[in-house]
N, C-alpha and C positions, 0 to 999 in steps of 0.2 A: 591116506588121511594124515595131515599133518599132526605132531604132537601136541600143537595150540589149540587145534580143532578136538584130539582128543580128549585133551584137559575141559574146554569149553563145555564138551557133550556130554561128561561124566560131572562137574557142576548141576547142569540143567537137569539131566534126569536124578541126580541125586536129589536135588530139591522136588522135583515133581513127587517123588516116591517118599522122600520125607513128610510132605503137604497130602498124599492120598493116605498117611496114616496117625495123620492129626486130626485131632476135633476142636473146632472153632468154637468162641462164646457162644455161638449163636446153636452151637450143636452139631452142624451138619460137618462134614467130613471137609476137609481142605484140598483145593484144587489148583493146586501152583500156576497154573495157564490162565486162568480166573482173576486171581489178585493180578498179576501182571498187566493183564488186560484190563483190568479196572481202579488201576492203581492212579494216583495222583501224582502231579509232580512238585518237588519241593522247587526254593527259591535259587536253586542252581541247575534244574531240569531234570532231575532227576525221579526215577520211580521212587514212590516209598511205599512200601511193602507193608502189612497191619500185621507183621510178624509175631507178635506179641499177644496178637488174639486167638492165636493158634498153640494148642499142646500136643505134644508126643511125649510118652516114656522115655527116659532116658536110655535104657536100656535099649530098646527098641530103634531110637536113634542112634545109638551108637553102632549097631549091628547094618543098619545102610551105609551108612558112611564110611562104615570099615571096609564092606561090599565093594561100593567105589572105588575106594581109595586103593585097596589094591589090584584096582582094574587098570591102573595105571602105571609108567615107571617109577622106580624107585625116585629117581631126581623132580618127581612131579607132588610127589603124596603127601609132602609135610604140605607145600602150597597148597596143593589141594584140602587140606584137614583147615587149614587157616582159614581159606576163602570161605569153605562152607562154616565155621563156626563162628567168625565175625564178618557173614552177612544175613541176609534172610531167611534162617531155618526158624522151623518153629520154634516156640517153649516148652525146655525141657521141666524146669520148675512147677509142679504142681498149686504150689504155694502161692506163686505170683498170679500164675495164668487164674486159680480163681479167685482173683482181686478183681481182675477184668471184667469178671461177668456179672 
């Protein structure tokens, strides 16, 4: 397995495991393969994720991501913390997330 492929597959299941332990406006439990697959594309084709209608604890997220992160090398883990914190993880903010709902 190359190291790209590893970085890639510790991404994906981080967010999968981030999303099966978030709860959505709507209530039910987040399912990362879900949004993906039902996501829209914006005006440059890209997925957009409703990231934002999804919460986890902070704590709680932080404890996956650290998981991950050091499932990987050293030369990979800041990138790796980066990618997952500004792209599509849930919301940590309680505060926000119930403005959403």
């Amino acid at each position: 397995m190359t190291t790209q492929h590893r970085f890639d597959n510790a991404v994906l299941e981080c967010y999968r495991e981030l999303y099966a332990n978030s709860t959505g406006v709507n209530g039910e439990v987040g399912d990362f393969d879900k949004l993906v697959e039902s996501a829209t594309l914006n005006d440059r084709g890209e997925k957009v994720i409703p990231f934002n209608d999804y919460y986890i604890p902070e704590d709680k997220y932080n404890e996956i991501v650290d998981k991950y992160k050091k499932s990987l090398p050293k030369t990979l883990r800041y990138s790796f913390f980066v990618s997952i914190n500004l792209g599509c993880s849930p919301n940590t903010c309680k505060e926000n997330w119930e403005k959403r709902k």
